[in-house]
C-alpha atoms as an extended CHARMM CRD file, in Angstrom:
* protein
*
       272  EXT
         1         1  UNK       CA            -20.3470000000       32.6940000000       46.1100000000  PROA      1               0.0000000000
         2         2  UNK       CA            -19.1500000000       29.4900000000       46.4910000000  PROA      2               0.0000000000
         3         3  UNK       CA            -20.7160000000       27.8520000000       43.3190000000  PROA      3               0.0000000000
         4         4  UNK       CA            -19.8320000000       30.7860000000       41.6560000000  PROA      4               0.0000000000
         5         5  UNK       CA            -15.8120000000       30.5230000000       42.4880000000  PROA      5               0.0000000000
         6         6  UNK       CA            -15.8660000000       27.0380000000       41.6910000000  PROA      6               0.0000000000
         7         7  UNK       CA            -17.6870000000       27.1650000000       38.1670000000  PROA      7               0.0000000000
         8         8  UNK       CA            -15.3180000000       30.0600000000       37.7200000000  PROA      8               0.0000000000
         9         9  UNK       CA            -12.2890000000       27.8070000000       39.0110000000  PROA      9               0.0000000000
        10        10  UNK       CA            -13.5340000000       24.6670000000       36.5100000000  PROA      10              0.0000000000
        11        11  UNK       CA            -13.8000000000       26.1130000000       33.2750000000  PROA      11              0.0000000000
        12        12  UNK       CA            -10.0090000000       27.4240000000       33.0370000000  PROA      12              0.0000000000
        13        13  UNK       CA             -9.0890000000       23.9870000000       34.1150000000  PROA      13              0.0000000000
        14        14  UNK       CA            -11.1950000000       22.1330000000       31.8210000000  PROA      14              0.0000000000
        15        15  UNK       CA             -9.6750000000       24.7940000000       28.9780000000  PROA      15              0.0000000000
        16        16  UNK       CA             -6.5650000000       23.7270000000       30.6040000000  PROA      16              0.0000000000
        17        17  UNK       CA             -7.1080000000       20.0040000000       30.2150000000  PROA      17              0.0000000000
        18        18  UNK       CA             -8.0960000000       20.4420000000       26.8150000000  PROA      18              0.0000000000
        19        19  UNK       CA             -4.8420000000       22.2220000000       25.8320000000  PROA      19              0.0000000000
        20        20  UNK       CA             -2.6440000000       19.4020000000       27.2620000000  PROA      20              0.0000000000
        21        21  UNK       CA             -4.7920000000       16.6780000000       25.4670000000  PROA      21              0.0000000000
        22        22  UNK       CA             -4.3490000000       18.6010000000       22.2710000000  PROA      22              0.0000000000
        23        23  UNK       CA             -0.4880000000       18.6350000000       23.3350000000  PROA      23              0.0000000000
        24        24  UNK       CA             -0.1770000000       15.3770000000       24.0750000000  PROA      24              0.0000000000
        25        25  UNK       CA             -1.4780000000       14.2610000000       21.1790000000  PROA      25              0.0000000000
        26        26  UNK       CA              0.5920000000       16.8460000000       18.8740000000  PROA      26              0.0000000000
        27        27  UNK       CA              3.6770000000       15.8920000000       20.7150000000  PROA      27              0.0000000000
        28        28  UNK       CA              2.6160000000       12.2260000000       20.2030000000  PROA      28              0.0000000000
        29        29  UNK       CA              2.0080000000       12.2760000000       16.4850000000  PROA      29              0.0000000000
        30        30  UNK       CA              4.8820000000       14.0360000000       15.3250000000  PROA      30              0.0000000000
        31        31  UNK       CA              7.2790000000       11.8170000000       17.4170000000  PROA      31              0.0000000000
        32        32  UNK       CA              5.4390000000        8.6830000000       15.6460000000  PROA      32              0.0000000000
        33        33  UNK       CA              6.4140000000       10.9520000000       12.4800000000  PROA      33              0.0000000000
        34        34  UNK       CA              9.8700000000       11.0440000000       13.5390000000  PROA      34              0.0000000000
        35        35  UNK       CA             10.4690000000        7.5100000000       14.5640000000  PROA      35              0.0000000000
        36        36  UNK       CA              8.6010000000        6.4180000000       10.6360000000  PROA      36              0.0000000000
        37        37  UNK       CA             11.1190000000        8.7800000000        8.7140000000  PROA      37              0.0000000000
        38        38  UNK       CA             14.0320000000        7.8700000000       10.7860000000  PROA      38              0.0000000000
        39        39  UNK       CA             13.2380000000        4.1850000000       10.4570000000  PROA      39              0.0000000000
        40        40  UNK       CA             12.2090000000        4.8070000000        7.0110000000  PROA      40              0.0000000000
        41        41  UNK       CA             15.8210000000        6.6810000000        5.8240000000  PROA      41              0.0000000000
        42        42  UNK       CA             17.8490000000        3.7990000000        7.9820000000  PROA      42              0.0000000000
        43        43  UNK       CA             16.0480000000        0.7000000000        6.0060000000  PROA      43              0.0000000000
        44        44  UNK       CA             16.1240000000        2.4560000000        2.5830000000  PROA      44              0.0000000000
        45        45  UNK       CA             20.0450000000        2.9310000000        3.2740000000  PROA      45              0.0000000000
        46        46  UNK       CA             20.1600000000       -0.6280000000        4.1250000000  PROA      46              0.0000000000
        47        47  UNK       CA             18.3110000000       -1.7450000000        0.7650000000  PROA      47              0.0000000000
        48        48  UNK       CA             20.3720000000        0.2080000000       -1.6340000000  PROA      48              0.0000000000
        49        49  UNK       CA             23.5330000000        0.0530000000       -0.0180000000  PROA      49              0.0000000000
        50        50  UNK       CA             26.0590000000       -2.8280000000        0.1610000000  PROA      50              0.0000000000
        51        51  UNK       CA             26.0260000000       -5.2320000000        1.9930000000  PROA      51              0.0000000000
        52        52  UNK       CA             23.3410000000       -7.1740000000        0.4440000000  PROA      52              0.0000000000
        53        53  UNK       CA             22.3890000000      -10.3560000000        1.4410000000  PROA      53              0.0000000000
        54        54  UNK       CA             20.9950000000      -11.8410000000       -2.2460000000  PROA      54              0.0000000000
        55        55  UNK       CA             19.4880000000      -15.1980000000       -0.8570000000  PROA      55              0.0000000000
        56        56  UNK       CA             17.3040000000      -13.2230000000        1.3790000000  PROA      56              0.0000000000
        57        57  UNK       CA             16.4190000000      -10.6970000000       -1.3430000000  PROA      57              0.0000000000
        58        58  UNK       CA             15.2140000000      -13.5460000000       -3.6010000000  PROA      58              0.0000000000
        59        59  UNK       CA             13.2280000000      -15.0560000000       -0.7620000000  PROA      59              0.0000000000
        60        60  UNK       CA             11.4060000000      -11.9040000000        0.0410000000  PROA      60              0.0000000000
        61        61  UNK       CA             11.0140000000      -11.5770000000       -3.8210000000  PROA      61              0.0000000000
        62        62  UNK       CA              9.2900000000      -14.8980000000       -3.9400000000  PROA      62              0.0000000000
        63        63  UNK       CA              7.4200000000      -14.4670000000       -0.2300000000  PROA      63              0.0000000000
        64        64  UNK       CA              6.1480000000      -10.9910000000       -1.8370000000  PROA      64              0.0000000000
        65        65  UNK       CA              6.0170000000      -11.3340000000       -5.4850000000  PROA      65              0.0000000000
        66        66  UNK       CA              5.0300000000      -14.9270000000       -6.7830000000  PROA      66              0.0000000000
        67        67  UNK       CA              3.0700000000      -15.8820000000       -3.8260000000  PROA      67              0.0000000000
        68        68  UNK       CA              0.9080000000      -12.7470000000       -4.1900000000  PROA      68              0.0000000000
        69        69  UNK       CA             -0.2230000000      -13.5650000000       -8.2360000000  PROA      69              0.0000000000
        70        70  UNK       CA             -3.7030000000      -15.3940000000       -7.3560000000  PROA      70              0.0000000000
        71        71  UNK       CA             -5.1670000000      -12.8210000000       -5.0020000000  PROA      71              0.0000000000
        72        72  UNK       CA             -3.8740000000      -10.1890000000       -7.0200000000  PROA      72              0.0000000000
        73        73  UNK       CA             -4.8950000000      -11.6350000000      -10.4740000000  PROA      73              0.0000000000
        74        74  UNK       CA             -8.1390000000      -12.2180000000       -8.9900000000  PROA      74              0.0000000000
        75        75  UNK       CA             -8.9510000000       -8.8030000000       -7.6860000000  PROA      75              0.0000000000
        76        76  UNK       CA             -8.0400000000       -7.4690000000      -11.1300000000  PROA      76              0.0000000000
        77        77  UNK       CA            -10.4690000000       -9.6990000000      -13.2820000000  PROA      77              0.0000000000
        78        78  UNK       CA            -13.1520000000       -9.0990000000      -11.0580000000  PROA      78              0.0000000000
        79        79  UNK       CA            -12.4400000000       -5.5090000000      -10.8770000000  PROA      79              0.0000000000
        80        80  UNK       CA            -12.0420000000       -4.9440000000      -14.6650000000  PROA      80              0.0000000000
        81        81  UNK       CA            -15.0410000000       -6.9060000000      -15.3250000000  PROA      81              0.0000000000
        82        82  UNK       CA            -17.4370000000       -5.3790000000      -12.9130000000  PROA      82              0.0000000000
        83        83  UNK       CA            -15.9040000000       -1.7310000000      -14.0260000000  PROA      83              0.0000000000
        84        84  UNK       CA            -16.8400000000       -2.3340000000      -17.5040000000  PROA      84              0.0000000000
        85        85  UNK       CA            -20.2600000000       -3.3530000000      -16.3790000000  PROA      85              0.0000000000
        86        86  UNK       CA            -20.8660000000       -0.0830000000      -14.3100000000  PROA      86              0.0000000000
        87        87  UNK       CA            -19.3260000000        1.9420000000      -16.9900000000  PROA      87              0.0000000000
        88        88  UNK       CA            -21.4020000000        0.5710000000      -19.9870000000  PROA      88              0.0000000000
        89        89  UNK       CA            -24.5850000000        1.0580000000      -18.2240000000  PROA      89              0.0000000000
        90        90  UNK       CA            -23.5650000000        4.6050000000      -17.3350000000  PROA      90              0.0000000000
        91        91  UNK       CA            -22.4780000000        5.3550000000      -20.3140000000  PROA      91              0.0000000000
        92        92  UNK       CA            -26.1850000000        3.9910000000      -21.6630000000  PROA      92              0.0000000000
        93        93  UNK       CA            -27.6510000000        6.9110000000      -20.1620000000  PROA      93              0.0000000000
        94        94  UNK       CA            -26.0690000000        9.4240000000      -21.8740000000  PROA      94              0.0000000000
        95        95  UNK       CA            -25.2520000000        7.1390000000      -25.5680000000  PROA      95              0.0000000000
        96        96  UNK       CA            -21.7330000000        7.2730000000      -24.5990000000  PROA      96              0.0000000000
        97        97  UNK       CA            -21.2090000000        3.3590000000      -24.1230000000  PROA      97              0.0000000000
        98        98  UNK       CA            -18.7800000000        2.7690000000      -26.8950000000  PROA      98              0.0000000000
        99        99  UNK       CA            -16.1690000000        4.5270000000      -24.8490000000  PROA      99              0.0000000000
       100       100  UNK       CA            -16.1540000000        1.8180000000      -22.4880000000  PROA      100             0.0000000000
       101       101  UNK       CA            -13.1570000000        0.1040000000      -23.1160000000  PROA      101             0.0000000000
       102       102  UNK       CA            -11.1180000000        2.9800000000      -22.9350000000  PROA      102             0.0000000000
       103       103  UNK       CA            -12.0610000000        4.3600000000      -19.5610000000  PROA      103             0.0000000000
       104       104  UNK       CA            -11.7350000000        0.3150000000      -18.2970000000  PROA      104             0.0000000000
       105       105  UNK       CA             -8.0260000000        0.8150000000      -19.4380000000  PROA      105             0.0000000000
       106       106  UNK       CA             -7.7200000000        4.1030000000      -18.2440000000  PROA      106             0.0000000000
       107       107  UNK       CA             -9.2450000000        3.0170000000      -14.6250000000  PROA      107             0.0000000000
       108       108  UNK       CA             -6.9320000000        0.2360000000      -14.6530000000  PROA      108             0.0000000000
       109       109  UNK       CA             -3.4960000000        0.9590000000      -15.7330000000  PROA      109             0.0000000000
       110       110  UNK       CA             -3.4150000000        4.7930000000      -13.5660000000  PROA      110             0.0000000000
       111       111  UNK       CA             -5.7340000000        4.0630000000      -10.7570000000  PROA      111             0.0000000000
       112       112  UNK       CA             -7.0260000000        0.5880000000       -9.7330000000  PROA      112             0.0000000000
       113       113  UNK       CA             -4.2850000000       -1.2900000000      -10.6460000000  PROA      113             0.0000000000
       114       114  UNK       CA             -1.5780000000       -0.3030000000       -9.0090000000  PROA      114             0.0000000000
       115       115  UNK       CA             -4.0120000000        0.7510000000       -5.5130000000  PROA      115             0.0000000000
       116       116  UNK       CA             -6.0500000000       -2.9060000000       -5.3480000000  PROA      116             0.0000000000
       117       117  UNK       CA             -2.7340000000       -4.7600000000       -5.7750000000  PROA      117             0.0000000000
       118       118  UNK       CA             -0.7400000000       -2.3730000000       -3.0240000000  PROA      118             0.0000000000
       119       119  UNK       CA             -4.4270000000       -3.1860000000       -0.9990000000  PROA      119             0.0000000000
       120       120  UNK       CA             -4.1910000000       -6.6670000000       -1.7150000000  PROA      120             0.0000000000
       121       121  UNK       CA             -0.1560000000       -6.6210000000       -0.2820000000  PROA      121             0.0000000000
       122       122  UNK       CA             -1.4190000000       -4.2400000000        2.5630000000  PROA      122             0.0000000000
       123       123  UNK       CA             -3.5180000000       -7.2860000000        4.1260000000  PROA      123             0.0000000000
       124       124  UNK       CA             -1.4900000000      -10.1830000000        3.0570000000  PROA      124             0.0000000000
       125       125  UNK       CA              2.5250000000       -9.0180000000        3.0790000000  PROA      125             0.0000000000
       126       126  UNK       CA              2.7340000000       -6.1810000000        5.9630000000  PROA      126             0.0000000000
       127       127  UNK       CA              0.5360000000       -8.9710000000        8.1780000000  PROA      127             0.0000000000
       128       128  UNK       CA              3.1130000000      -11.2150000000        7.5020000000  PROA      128             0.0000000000
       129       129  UNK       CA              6.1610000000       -9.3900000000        8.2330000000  PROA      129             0.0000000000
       130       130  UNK       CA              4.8650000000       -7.7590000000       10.8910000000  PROA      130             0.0000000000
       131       131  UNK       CA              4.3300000000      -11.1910000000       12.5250000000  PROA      131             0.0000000000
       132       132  UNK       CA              7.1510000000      -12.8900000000       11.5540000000  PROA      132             0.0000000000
       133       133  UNK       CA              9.9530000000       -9.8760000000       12.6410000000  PROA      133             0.0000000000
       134       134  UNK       CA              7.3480000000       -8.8840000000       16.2000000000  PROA      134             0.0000000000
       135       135  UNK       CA              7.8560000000      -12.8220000000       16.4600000000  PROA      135             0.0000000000
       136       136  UNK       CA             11.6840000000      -12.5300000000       15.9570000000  PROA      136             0.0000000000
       137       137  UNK       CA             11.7960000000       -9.7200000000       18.0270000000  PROA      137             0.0000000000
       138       138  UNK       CA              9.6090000000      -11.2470000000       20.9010000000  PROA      138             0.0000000000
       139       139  UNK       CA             11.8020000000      -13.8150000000       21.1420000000  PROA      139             0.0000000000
       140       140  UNK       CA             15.2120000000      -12.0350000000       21.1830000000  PROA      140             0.0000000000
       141       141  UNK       CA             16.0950000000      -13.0810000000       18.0020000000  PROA      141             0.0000000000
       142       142  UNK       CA             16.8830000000       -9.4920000000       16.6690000000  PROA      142             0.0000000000
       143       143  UNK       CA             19.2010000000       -8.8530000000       20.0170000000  PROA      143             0.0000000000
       144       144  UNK       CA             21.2950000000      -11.9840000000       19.0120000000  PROA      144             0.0000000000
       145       145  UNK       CA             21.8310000000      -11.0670000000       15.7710000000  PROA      145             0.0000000000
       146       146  UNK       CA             23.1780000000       -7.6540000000       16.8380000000  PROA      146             0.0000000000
       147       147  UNK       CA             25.6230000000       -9.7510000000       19.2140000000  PROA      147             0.0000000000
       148       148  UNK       CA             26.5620000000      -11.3480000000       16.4150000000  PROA      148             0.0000000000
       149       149  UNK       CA             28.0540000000       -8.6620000000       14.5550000000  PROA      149             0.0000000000
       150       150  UNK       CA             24.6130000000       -8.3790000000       12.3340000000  PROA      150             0.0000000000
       151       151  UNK       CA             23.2250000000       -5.4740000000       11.2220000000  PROA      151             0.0000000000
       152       152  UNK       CA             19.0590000000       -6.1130000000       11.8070000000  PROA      152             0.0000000000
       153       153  UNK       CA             18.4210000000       -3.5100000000        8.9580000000  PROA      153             0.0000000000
       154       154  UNK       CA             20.4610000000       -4.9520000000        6.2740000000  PROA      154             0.0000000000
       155       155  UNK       CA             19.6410000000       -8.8040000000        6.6890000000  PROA      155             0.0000000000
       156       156  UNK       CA             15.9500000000       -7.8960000000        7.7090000000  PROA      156             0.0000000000
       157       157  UNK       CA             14.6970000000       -4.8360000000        6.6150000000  PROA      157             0.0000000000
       158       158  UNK       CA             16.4090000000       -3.9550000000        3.4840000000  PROA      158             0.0000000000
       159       159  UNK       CA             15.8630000000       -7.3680000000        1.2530000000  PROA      159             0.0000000000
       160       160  UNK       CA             11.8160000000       -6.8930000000        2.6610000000  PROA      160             0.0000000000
       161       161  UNK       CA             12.0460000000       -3.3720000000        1.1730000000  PROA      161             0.0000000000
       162       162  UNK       CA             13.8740000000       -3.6650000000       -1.7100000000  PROA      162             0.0000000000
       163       163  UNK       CA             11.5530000000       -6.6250000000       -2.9570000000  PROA      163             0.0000000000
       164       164  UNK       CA              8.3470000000       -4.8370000000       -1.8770000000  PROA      164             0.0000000000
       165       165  UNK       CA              9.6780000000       -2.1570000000       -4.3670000000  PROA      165             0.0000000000
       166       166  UNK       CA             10.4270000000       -4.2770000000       -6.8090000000  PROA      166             0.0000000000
       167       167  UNK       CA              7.5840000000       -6.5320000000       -6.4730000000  PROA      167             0.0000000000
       168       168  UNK       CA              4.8480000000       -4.1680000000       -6.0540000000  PROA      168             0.0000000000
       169       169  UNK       CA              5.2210000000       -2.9490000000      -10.2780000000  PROA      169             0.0000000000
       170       170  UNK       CA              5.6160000000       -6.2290000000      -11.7580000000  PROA      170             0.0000000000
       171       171  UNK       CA              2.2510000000       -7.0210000000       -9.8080000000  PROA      171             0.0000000000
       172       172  UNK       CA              0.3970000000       -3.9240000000      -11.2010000000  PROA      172             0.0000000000
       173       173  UNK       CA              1.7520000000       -4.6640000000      -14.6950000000  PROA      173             0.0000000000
       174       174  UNK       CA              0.2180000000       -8.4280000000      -14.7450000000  PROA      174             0.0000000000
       175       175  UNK       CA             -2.9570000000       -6.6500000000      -12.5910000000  PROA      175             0.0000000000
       176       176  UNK       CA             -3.2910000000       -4.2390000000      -15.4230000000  PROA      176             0.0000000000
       177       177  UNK       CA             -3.4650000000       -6.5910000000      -18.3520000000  PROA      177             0.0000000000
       178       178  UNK       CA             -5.7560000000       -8.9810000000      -16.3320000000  PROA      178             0.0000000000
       179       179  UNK       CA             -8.1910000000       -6.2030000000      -15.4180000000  PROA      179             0.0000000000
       180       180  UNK       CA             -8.1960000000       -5.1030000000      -18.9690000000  PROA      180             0.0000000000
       181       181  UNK       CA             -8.3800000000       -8.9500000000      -19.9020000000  PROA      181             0.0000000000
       182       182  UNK       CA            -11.6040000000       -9.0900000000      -17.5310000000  PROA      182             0.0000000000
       183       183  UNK       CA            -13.2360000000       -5.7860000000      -19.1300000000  PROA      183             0.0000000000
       184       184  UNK       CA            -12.5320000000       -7.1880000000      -22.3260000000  PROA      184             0.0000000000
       185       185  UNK       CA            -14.3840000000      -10.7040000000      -21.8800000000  PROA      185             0.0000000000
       186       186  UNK       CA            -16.9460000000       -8.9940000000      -20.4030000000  PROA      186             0.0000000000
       187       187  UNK       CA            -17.4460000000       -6.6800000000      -23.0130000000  PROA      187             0.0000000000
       188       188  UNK       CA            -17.5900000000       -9.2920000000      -25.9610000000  PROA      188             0.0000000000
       189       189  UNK       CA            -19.4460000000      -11.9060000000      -24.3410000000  PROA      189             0.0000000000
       190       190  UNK       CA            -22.0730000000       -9.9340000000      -22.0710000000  PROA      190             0.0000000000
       191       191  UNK       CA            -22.0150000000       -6.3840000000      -24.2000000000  PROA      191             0.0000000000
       192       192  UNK       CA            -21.9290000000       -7.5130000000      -27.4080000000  PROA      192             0.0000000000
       193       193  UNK       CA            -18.8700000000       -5.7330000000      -28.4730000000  PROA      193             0.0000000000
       194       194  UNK       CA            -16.7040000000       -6.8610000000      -31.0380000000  PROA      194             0.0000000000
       195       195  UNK       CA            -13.5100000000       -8.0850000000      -30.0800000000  PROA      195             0.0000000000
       196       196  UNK       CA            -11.3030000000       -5.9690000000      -32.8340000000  PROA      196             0.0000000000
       197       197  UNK       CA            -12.9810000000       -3.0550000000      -31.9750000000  PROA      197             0.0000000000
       198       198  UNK       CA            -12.7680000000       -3.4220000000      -28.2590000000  PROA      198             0.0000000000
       199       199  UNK       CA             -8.8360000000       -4.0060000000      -28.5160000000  PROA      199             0.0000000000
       200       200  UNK       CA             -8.2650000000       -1.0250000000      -31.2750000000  PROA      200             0.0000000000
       201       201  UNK       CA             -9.6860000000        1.2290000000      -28.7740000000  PROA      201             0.0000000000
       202       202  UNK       CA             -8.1880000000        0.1880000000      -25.9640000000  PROA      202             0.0000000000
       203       203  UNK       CA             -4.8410000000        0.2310000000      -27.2310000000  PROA      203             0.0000000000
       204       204  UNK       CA             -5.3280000000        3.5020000000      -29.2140000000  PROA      204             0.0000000000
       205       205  UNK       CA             -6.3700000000        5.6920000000      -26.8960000000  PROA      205             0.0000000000
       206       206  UNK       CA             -3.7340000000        4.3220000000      -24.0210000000  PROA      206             0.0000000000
       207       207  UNK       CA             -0.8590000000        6.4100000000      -23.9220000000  PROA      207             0.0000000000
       208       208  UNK       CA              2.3970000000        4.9670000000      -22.2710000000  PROA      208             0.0000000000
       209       209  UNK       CA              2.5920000000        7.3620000000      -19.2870000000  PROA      209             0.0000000000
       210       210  UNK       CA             -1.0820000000        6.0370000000      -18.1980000000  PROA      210             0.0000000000
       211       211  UNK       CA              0.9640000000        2.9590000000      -18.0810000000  PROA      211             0.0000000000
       212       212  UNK       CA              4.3470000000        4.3450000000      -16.4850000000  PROA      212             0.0000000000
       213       213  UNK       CA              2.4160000000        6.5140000000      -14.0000000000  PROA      213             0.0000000000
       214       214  UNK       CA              0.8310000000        3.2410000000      -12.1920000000  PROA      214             0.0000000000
       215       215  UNK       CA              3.8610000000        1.7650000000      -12.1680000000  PROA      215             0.0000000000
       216       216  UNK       CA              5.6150000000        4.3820000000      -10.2990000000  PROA      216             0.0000000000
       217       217  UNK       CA              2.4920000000        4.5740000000       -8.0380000000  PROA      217             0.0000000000
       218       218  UNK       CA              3.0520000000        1.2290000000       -7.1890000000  PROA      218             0.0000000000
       219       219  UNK       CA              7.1210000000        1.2720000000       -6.2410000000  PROA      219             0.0000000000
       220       220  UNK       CA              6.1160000000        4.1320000000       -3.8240000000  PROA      220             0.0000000000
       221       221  UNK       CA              2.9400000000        1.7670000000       -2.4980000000  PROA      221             0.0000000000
       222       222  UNK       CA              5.5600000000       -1.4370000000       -2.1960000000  PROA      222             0.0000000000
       223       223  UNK       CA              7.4500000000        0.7960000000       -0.0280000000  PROA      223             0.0000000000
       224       224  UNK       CA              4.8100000000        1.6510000000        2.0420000000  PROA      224             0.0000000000
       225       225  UNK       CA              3.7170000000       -2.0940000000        2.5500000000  PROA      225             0.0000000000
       226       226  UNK       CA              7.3350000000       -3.0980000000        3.1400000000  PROA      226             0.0000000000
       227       227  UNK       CA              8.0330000000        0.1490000000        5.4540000000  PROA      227             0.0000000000
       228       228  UNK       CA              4.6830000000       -0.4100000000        7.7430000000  PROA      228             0.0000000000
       229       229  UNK       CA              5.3210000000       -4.1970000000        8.2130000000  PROA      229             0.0000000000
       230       230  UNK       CA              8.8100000000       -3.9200000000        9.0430000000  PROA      230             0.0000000000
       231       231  UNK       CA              8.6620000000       -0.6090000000       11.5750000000  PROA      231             0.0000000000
       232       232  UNK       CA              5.5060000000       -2.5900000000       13.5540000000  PROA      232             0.0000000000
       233       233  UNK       CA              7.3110000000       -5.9040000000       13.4790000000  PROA      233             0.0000000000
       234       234  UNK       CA             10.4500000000       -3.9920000000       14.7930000000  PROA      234             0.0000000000
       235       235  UNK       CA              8.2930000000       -1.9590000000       17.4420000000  PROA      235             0.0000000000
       236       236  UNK       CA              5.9830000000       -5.0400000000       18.8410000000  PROA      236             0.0000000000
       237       237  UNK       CA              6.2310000000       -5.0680000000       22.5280000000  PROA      237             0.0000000000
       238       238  UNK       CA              4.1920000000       -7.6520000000       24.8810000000  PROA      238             0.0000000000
       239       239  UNK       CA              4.6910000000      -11.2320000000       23.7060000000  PROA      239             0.0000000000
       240       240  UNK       CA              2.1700000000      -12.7210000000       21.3370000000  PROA      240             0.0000000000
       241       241  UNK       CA             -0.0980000000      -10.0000000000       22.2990000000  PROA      241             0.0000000000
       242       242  UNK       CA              2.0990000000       -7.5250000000       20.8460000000  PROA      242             0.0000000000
       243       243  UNK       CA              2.9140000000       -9.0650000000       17.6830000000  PROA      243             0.0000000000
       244       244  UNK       CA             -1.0930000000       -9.1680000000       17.0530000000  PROA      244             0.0000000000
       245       245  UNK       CA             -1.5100000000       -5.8350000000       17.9980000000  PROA      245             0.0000000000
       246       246  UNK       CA              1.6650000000       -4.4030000000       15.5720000000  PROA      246             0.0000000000
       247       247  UNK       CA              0.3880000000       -6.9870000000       12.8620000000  PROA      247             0.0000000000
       248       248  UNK       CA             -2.7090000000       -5.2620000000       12.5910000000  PROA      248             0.0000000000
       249       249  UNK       CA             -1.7160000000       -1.7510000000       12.7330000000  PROA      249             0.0000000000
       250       250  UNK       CA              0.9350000000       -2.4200000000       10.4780000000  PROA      250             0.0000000000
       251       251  UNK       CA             -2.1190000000       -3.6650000000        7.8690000000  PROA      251             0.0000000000
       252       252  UNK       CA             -4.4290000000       -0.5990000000        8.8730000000  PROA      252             0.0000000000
       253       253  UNK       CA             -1.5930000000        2.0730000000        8.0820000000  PROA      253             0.0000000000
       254       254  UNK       CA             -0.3700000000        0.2360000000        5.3390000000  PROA      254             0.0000000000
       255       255  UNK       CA             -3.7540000000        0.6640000000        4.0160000000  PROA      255             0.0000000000
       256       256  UNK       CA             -4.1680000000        4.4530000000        5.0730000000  PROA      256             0.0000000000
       257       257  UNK       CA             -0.5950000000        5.4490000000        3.8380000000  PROA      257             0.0000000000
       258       258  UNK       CA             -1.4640000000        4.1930000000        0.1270000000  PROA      258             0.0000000000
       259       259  UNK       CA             -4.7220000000        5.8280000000        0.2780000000  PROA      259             0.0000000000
       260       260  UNK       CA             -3.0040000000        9.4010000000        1.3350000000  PROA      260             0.0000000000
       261       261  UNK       CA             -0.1450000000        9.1630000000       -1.3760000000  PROA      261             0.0000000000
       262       262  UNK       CA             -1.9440000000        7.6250000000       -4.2010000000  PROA      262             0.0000000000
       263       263  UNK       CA             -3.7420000000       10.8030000000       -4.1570000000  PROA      263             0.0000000000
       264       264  UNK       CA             -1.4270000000       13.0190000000       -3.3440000000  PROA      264             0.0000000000
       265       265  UNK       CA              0.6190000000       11.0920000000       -6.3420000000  PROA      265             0.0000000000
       266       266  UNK       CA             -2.3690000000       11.8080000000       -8.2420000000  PROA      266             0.0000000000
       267       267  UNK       CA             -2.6450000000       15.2990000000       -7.8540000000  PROA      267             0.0000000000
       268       268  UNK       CA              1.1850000000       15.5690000000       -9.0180000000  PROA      268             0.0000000000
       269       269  UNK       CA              0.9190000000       13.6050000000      -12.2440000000  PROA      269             0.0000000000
       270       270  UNK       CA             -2.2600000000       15.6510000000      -13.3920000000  PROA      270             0.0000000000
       271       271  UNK       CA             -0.1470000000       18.7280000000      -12.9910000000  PROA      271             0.0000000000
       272       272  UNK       CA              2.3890000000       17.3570000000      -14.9780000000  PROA      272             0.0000000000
């Protein structure tokens, strides 16, 4: 009776266990949600909003923007060139090759362009403001500036925002015509394919909203990287520890976050 009472006695309290974890982890996640969007309205207030502080802004620009155009350029001739590799021996298979250059620019300009380069800012930009804020913040920095009268969010968060948002399309844009640039060397000096006929279809069968559409993927991914670098770098707790810590989950859900809305972007503009 006694092994009996207890096994009966264990499983509601296991059951009961289970509930709180599930709890606990609810309750958890959707004040994580909370703190994001509240964080997230406050900074976007901040970058839109006077008072702006235009020396930072062009710093951030520079930090974010110029700074990024190797590793970026680089991931989009590599990209375009091995895409129109993969896609002209595909297409072998079924004798639908010469429609290579189109689906390079079509891969380019709506999907890989604007998601490598917000990838590419994910490692290098949220890392790095992560560090440098979790670093300000670490060392009290942030609480002297608020004795001074200084709003954190408008001298740190909103210029890192704003030029993420600004940044992040005029990096696709130069991604896109380097990826094409890549498929199209490719093409013509590997493939055989004449120049002329490579560039007539690739700019005939582009339309401009395969263009526009990557570009307003990309503001909404520059957000992300600036939002994810900025609410870890504000958050970092535990000394040099802590800034590591928040400079790595700041790159990880960077890198989730642009994953989730490019495709939920993705599924809106093919409903359009």
């Amino acid at each position: 009776m006694a092994i009996d009472s207890d096994g009966a006695g264990s499983a509601p309290a296991a059951a009961l266990r289970w509930v709180a974890l599930i709890g606990r982890t609810t309750l958890g996640m959707a004040t994580e949600v909370g703190a994001i969007t509240h964080f997230a309205s406050r900074g976007l207030y901040a970058a839109v909003t006077p008072r702006w502080f235009p020396r930072q802004i062009l710093r951030q620009l520079a930090a974010i923007g110029f700074l990024s155009l190797p590793v970026v350029g680089l991931t989009a001739w590599f990209t375009g060139a091995a895409l129109a590799l993969n896609i002209y021996s595909g297409g072998d298979r079924l004798n639908a090759e010469q429609f290579m250059p189109q689906v390079v620019a079509l891969g380019i300009t709506r999907e890989l362009g604007p998601v490598l380069a917000a990838l590419m800012l994910a490692g290098r930009v949220s890392a790095a403001i992560a560090s440098e804020i979790g670093a300000m913040r670490a060392t009290e920095q942030i609480d002297a500036m608020v004795t001074l009268s200084t709003d954190p969010f408008r001298y740190l968060i909103g210029p890192r925002l704003l030029a993420a948002i600004i940044a992040l399309p005029l990096l696709t844009l130069v991604a896109d015509i380097i990826g094409i640039a890549g498929g199209w060397q490719v093409g013509i000096h590997l493939l055989g394919i004449s120049p002329a006929t490579y560039i007539i279809n690739t700019t005939t069968f582009l339309s401009a909203w395969d263009v526009e559409s990557g570009l307003v993927k990309a503001a909404v991914f520059g957000f992300i990287v600036g939002l994810m670098g900025c609410y870890h770098g504000m958050n970092a707790t535990g000394g040099a520890r802590g800034v590591g810590r928040a400079t790595t989950q700041a790159v990880v859900s960077a890198a989730i976050l642009i994953l989730a809305a490019d495709y939920l972007l993705t599924t809106l503009f093919t409903r359009l």
